[in-house]
N, C-alpha and C positions, 0 to 999 in steps of 0.2 A: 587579462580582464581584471579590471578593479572592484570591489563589491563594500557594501557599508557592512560595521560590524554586525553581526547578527548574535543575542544572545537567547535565540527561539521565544521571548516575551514580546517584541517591538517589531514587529513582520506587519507588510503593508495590505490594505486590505485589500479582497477583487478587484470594486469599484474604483481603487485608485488606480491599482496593477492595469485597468483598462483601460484609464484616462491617463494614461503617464506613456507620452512619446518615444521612442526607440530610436535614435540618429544611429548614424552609421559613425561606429567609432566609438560613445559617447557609454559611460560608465553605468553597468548596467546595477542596480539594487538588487543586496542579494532575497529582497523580500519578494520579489516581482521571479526569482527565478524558483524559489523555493514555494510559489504558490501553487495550489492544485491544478488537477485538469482542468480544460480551458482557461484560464484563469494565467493569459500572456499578455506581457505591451500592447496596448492599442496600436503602437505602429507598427506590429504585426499581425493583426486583427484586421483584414478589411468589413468596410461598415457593416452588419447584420442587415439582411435584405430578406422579406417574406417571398414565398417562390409565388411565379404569377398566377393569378386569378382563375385561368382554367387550367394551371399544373397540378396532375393526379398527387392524392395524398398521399405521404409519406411513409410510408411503414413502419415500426418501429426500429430502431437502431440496432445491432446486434453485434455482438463479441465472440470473436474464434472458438471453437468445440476445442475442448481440451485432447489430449491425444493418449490418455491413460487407457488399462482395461476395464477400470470402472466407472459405470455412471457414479454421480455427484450426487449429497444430500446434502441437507444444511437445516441449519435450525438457531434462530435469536434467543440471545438470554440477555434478562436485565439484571444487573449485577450491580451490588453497593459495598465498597471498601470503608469498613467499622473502623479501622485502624485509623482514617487519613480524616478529619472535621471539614466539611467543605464552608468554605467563608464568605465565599459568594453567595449561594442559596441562605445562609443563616446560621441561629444554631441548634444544634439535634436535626444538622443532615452532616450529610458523608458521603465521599466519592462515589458518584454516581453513573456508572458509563453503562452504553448498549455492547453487547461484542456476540461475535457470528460465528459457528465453529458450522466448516466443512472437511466432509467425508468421506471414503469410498460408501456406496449404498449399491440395494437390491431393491427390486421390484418396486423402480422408481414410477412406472405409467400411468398408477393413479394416484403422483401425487403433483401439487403444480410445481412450476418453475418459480424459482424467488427472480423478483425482480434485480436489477444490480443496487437502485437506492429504493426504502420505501417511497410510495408516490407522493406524500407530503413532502420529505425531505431533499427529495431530484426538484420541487417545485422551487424550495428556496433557494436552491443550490444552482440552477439555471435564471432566475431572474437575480442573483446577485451578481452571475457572470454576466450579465445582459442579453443573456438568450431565450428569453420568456418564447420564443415564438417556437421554442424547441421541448416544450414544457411535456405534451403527450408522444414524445417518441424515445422515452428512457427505453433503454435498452433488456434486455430480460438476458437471464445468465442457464447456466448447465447447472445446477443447483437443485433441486425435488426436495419444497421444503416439506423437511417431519419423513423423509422415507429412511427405511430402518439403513441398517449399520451390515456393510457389505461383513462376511464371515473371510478373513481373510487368514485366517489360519494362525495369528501372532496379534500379540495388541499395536496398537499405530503409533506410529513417531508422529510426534507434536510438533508444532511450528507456530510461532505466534507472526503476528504481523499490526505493524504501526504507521498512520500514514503519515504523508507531510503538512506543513501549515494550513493552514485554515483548508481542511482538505476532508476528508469523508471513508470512512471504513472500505469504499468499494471501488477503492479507484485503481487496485490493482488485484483485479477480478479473474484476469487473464494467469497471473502464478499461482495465486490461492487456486484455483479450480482445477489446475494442473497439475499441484503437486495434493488436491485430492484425490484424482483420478488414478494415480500411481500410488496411492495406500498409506497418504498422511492423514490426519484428521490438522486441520490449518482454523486457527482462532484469531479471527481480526478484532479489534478494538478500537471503538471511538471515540476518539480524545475526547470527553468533554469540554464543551466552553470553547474548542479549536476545531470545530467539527459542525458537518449538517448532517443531525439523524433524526430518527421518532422515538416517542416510549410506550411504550405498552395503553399508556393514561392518555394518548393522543397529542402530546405536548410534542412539538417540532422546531429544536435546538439549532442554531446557527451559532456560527464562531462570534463572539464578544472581545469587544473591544474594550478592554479592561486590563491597564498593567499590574493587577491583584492578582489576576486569574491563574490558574494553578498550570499554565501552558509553553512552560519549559522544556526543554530536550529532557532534562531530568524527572519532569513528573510525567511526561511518555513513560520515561524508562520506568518510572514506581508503577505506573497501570499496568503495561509489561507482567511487571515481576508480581502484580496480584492476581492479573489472569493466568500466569503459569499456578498459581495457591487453585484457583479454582478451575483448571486441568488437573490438578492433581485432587480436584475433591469429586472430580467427574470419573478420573483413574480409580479411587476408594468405591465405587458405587454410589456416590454424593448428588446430592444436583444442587448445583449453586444459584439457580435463578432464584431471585427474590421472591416471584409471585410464584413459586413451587409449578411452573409450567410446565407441563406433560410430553417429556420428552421423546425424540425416534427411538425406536426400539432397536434394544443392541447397544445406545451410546453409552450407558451408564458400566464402568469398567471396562470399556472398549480402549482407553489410551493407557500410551508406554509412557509414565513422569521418569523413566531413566534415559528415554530420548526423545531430548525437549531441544529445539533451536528457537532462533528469529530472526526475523527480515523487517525491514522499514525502508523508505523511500525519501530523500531529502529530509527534511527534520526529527523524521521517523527513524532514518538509517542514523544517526546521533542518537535518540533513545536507544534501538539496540546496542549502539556500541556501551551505552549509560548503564543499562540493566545487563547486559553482560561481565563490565567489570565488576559490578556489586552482584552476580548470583553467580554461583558455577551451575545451578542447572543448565544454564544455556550452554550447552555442549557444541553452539558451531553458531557464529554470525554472519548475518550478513549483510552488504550497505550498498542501496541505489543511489549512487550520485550523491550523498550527503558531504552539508558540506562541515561540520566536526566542528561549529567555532561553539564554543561555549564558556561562559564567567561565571567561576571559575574553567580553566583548560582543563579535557580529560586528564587523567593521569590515572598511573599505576601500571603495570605489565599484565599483558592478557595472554594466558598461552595456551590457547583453543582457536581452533581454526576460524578464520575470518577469511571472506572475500568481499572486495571492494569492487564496484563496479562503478565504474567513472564516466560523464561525460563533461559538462561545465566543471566540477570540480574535482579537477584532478591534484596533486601529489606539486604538481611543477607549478599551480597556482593558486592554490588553499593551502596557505602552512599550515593552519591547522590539519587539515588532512594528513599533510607531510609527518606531523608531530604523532598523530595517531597510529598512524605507518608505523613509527618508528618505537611504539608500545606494543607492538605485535612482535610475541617470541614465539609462538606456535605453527604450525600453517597457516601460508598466509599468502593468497594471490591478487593481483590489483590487474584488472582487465579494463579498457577501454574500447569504445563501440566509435570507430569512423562516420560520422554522418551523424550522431545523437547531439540533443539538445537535454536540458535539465527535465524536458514532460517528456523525453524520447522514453522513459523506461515508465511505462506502464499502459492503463488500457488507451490514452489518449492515441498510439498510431493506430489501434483499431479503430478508434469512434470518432477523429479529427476526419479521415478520408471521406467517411459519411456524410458530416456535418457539411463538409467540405462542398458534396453534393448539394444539398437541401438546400444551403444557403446560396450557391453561385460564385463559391471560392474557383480562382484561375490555380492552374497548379502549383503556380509559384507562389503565389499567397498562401497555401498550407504548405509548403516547404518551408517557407517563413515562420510558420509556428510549429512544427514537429520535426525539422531540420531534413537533410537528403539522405538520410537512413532510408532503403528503403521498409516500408510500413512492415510486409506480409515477412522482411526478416525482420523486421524492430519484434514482430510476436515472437517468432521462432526462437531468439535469440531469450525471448522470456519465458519461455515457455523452457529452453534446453539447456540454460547455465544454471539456476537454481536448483531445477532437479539434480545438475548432475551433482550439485555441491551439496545438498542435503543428501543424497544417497552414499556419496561417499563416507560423507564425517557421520551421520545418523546409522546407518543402515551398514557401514563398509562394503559398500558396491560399488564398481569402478566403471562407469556406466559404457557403454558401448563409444566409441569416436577418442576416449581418453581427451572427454572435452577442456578441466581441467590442468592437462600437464603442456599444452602449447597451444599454436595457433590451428586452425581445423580447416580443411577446405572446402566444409561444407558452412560455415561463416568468416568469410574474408575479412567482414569489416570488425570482425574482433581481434583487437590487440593486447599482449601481454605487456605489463610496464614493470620493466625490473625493478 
């Protein structure tokens, strides 16, 4: 596969990534592969069709139950980086991002479910993909926002998470909620300026088209390294939300800043590699399919465990990838998924088979955008490789299957790449 440079500033938008053809053969842009869910070639897109006139309404969409022993909480905070001058908004402002920290919780039943995006931000975020007709069927997640902080006997191992290009804190709803259920407290982060969220003040942010904007693999990796400052001011008894927002009961000193990782997904998995060379808190990273080009190239030796997980960008066809490889002295495993596509790793094989319905996709036309993984192991596979890798390096637990040290026969289609 061929792909244009990519330095995470010059990434193509939705609306082009849907209007830009797909031949067979024919060099795919590495912006079209790096863009969020839904958010694939139009020539693998069949045309958005509304369901006929007397087909019963839709339900709303829904995302796999996590598999942990604890229900889920969750709770938004707006957060502003003093340190970093934002240049786009003007001056006397300063990085401004939303970010989401999830939980183990208790006596979740009288609190509601958070949605996976607020419903302003899923509006911009499906008519920019061209799916306005899919506008009221966002999905709702295992989440109980504001329910208190499960007692789980020990403070929680942290986890941050970063998504990819013009893409949304919740598009990998499916591991964050997984590895809260098993006793991490997991803090998503919304890129500003590269991102569709809301703020508190009702202002609803979509990704900008601006080569000024602060939307680098590298300023991932700074939001990264400031949301771990504020886990660590939530670990002190702190609350770092700006409007001093009244948080679940239990979170305030409830996290471990001595085990802290992170994950990211395509441009996101390049910030963690970004904010892991420059912090040693990150004690364990880890990379979805990212594909590592950056200008300047990483550099420097990392020697904390890293796992790479690959599908379009692998080792044999992103040097950069290769070269980042080759900066790992610590542990360090490179897995490959048979049948994954660049959106095969994350909620899109739960919420693409849906859409797939509603819309009157043939089979082979959602094969064509989530590739012949199939779906219910593309989850399994998300739901059982991160845990294992966070429990090991965080926690030193060697989780049950020794998913880790080889191939498992309870997922075939994952491969080890030496």
């Amino acid at each position: 596969m061929t792909t244009t440079p990519f330095d995470g500033q010059t990434a193509m938008t939705r609306r082009r990534a849907l209007g830009a053809g797909l031949a067979v053969g024919a060099a795919v842009p590495l912006a079209a592969l790096a863009a969020p869910a839904w958010a694939v070639p139009a020539g693998n897109v069949p045309a958005a069709k509304a369901p006929a006139a007397n087909a019963p309404a839709a339900a709303r969409f829904t995302l796999p139950a996590p598999t942990g022993p604890y229900p889920v909480g969750t709770v938004r905070l707006h957060l502003v980086d003093r340190s970093r001058p934002d240049g786009i908004a003007g001056p006397g402002h300063f990085r401004e991002l939303m970010a989401t920290v999830w939980y183990p919780a208790r006596g979740v039943r009288r609190f509601p479910v958070a949605p996976w995006m607020p419903d302003g931000a899923f509006r911009a975020f499906v008519a920019d993909v061209g799916f306005s007709e899919l506008a009221d069927l966002g999905p709702l997640t295992a989440g109980h926002l504001g329910a208190p902080v499960a007692r789980t006997g020990r403070r929680l191992p942290v986890v941050v998470f970063s998504h990819g290009a013009h893409s949304h804190e919740g598009d990998h709803t499916v591991v964050v909620q997984e590895l809260a259920s098993h006793g991490y407290a997991v803090v998503t982060v919304a890129h500003q300026y590269d991102t569709f969220t809301e703020f508190p003040d009702g202002r609803i942010t979509t990704p900008l088209r601006d080569t000024q904007a602060p939307t680098r693999p590298g300023d991932f990796g700074a939001d990264l390294r400031f949301v771990l400052d504020c886990a660590e001011q939530l670990a002190a008894g702190r609350n770092p939300d700006v409007d001093r927002k009244e948080l679940p009961a239990g979170l305030l000193g409830s996290l471990d800043p001595g085990r802290m990782g992170a994950f990211g997904w395509s441009k996101g998995g390049t910030a963690t590699a970004c904010a892991m060379l420059a912090d040693r808190r990150i004690r364990a990273g880890l990379s979805l399919d990212a594909p590592m080009q950056m200008n300047p190239p990483l550099a420097g030796d990392l020697d904390r465990p890293f796992l790479m997980m690959s599908a379009e960008f692998t080792r044999a066809t992103d040097p950069e990838a290769a070269a980042f490889w080759s900066l790992l002295r610590g542990w360090r495993r490179n897995i490959h998924v048979d049948g994954a596509v660049h959106i095969s790793y994350g909620d899109n094989e739960a919420l693409f088979p849906q859409v797939a319905k509603v819309l009157g996709w043939s089979g082979q036309q959602l094969r064509d955008v989530i590739g012949t993984l199939d779906p219910d192991q593309a989850v399994r596979i998300q739901q059982a490789y991160p845990l294992a890798f966070f429990d090991e390096h965080l926690r030193h637990r060697h989780r049950p299957g020794h998913l880790l040290d080889g191939p498992s026969r309870a997922f075939p289609a994952v491969t080890f790449l030496p």
